[in-house]
Every structure is written in C-alpha cells, then in structure tokens.
Short mmCIF file of the C-alpha atoms (twelve columns), coordinates in Angstrom:
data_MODEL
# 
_entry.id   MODEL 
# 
loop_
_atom_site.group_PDB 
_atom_site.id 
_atom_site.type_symbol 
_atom_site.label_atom_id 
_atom_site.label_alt_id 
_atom_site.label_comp_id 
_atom_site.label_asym_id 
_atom_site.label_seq_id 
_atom_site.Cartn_x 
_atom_site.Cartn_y 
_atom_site.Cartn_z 
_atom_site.pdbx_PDB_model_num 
ATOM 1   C CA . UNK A 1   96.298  95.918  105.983 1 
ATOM 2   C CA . UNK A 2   99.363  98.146  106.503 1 
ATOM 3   C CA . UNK A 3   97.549  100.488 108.495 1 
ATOM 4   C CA . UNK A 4   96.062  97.852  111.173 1 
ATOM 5   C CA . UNK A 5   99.559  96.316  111.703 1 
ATOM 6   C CA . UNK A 6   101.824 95.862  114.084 1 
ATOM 7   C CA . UNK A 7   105.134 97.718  113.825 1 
ATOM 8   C CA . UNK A 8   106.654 95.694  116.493 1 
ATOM 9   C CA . UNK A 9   105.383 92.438  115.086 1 
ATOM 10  C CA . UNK A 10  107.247 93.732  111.865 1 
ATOM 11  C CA . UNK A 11  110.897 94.565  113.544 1 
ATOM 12  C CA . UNK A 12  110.743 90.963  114.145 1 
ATOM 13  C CA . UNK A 13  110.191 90.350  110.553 1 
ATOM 14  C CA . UNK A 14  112.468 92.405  109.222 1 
ATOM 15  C CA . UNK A 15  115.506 90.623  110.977 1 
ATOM 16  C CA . UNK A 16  115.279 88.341  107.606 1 
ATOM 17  C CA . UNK A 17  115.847 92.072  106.002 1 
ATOM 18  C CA . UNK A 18  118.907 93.690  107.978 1 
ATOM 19  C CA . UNK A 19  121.895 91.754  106.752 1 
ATOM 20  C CA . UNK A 20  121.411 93.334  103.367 1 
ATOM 21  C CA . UNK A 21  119.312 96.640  104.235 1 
ATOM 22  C CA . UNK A 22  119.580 99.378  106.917 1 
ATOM 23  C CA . UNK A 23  116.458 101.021 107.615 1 
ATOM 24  C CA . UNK A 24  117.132 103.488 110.329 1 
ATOM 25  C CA . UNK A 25  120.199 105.742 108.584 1 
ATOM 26  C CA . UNK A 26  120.466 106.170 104.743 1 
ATOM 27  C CA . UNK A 27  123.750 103.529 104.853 1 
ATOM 28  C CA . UNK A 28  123.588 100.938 102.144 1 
ATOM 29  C CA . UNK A 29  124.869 96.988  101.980 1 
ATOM 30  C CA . UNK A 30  124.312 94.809  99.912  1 
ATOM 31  C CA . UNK A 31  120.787 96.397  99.195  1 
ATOM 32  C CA . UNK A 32  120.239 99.964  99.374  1 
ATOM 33  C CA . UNK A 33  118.860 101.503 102.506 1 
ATOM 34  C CA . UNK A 34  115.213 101.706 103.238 1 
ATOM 35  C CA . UNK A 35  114.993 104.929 105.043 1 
ATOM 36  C CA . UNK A 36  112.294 106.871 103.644 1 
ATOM 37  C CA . UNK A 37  111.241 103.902 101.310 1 
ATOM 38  C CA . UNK A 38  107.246 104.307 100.944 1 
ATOM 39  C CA . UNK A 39  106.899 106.648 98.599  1 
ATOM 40  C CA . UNK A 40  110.502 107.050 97.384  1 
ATOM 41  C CA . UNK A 41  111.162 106.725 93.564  1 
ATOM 42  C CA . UNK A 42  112.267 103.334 92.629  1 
ATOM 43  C CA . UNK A 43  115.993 102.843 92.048  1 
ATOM 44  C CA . UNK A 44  116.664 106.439 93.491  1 
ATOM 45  C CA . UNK A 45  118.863 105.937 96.206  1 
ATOM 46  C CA . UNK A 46  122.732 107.452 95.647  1 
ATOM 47  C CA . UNK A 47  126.156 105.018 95.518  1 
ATOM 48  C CA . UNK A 48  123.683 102.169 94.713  1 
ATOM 49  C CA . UNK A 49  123.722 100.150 91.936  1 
ATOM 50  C CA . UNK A 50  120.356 99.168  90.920  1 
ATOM 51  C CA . UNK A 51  119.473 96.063  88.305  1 
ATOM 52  C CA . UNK A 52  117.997 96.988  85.017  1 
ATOM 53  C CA . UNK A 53  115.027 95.475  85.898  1 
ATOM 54  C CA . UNK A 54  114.599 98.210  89.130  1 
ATOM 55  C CA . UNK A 55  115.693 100.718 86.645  1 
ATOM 56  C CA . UNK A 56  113.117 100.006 84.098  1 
ATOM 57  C CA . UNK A 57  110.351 99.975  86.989  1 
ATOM 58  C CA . UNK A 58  110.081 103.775 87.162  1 
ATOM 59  C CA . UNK A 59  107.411 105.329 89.797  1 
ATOM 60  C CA . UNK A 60  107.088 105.201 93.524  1 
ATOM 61  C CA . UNK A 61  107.281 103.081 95.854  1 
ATOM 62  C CA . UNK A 62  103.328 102.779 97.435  1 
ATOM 63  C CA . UNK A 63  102.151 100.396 99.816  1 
ATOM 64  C CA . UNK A 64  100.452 97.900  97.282  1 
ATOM 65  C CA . UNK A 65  104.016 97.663  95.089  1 
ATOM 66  C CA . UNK A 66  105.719 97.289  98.281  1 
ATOM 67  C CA . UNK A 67  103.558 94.648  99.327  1 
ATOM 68  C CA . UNK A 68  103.883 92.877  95.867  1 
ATOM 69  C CA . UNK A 69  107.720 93.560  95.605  1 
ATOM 70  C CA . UNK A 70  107.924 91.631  98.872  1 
ATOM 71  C CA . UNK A 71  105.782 88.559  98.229  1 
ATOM 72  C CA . UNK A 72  108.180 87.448  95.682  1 
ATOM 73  C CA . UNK A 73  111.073 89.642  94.203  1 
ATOM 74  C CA . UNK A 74  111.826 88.111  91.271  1 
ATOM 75  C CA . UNK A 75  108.561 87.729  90.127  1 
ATOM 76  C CA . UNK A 76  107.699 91.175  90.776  1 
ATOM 77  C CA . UNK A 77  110.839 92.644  89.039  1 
ATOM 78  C CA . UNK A 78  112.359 89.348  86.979  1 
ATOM 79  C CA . UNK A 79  116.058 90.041  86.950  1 
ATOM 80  C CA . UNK A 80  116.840 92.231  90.021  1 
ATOM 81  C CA . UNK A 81  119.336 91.303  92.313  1 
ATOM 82  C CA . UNK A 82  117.638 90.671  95.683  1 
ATOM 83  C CA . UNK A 83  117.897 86.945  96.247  1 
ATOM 84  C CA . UNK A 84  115.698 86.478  98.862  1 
ATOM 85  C CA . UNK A 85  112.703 84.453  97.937  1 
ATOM 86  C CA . UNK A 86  109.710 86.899  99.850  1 
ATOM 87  C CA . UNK A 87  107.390 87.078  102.552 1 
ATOM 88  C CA . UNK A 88  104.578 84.591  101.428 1 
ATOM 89  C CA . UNK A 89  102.051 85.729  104.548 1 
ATOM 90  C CA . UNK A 90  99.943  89.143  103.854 1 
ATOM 91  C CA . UNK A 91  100.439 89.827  107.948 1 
ATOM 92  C CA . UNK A 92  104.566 89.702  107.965 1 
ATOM 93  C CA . UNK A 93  104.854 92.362  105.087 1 
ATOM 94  C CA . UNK A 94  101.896 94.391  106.163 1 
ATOM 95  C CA . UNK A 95  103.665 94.282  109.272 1 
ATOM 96  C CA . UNK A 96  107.205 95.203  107.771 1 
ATOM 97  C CA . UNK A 97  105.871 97.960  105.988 1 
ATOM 98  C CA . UNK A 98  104.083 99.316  109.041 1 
ATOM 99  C CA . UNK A 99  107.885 99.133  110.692 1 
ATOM 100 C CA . UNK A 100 109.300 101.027 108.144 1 
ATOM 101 C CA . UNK A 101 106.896 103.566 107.969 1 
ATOM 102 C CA . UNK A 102 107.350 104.007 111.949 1 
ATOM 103 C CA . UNK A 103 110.650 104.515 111.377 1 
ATOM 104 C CA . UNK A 104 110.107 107.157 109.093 1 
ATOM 105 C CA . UNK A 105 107.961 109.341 111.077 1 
# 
C-alpha cells in the first residue's frame, strides 16, 4: 500500500505527528526524529531515551512494522512511551510512511 500512496495526502497526516517528532532534520522532541526512519534500527537514534520495550524490539524498522507500530503503539510495543493512540485507517499510515520516505530521498 505504501508504494501507491500519496505523500502529500500523508503531510497532512502527519500534522497529528510533528508536535512530538521532526522528520525533515535529525532534531528530537519529545519523540526522536524520523529522518531516515524506514529501515533504521529500532531505538538507534543518539540523545534519545528509548523505553525498554523499544529497546527490547531489536531489528529494523520495515514498512510492515512501521505500519503495525502505527496502528496502535502500545499494542505493538506494550510499555513504550508514545501516547498517542494510532492511525486506525490502512490509507493515513500508508500515506505517512510514503511522506517519510519522500523526505528521505
């Protein structure tokens, strides 16, 4: 799905995303930044400090973790700090990752 979205439908998604997270310089808030984020290590960005449970994930971030991350933190990674309760519609974080990715490139 990632690849038939919408990157501009997405930078209208992610406004729910940019009081806590910066995507377009490595600066973190109260998340860490999301430069580079599809296929960056889990809990690997520098001055941030990550929740056990991100920690104990290990691996990469790929499309289908993003996408599962974002449908509903907690569940995904029960004890991590993001409150935010997730995208429940397939199309917004299709489309968010598709705006991150375009950032990236």
């Amino acid at each position: 799905m990632v690849a038939a979205a919408d990157p501009e439908e997405g930078k209208k998604v992610y406004r729910q995303c940019q009081a806590c997270h910066v995507a377009d310089k490595e600066q973190n808030r109260v998340g860490p930044h999301l430069v580079d984020i599809v296929g960056r290590e889990v809990a690997s960005v520098d001055d941030f400090s990550y929740s056990d449970a991100l920690i104990g994930l290990g691996g990469e971030w790929t499309l289908d973790r993003l996408n599962e991350y974002l449908e509903k933190p907690r569940d995904f990674a029960p004890g991590n700090k993001m409150t935010f309760a997730g995208l429940r519609k397939e199309e917004q974080r299709a489309s968010v990752i598709a705006y991150l990715q375009s950032l990236d490139e």
